[in-house]
C-alpha positions, 0 to 999 in steps of 0.5 A, a space after each residue: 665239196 672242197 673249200 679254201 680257208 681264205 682271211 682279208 682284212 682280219 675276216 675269215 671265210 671260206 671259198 668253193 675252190 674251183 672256177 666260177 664262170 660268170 660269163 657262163 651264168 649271165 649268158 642268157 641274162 637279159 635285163 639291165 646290167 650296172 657293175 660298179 667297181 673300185 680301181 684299186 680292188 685287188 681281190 678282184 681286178 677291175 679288169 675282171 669285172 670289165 672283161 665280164 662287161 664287155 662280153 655280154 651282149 646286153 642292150 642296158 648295160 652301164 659300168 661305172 670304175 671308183 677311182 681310189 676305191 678298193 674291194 671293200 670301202 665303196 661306201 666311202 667314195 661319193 661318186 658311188 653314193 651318187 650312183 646308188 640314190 640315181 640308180 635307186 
C-alpha cells in the first residue's frame, strides 16, 4: 500500500493515498445518519461533508454546521456539547 506522510497541528500521521468514495460506501446505508461538522475546518471542507448529506437518500438524516469551529476543536463549542447530551 502507498501512504503520504502528512502532519497537522505539530501531529504526524499517515494517510492511504488514493480516493476514498464515502458516497460509495454509504450507498446501501440505511439508518439514521447525523454529520456534525465546523465552519471553519479546513482539512475537510464543509461542503464536503454537505454534499455527502445531501446525496444519500436517507429518511433520519440530520446535519448540524459549528460556527467558528475548525476540524479539531469541536468540543470547544457549546452547540456541539448540547448536541451530543440530546443526541446521546
Amino acid at each position: 500500500m502507498d501512504y503520504e506522510k502528512l502532519e497537522y497541528n505539530g501531529t504526524r500521521f499517515y494517510k492511504k493515498k488514493g480516493k476514498y468514495d464515502n458516497l460509495d460506501h454509504l450507498k446501501d446505508y440505511d439508518g439514521q445518519l447525523f454529520i456534525i461538522h465546523g465552519s471553519f475546518d479546513r482539512m475537510i471542507l464543509p461542503e464536503v461533508s454537505r454534499n455527502l448529506f445531501d446525496a444519500l437518500d436517507l429518511e433520519d438524516k440530520k446535519y448540524l454546521l459549528i460556527e467558528g469551529a475548525g476540524h479539531d476543536n469541536l468540543w470547544s463549542f457549546s452547540d456541539f456539547i448540547r448536541t451530543l447530551g440530546d443526541v446521546l
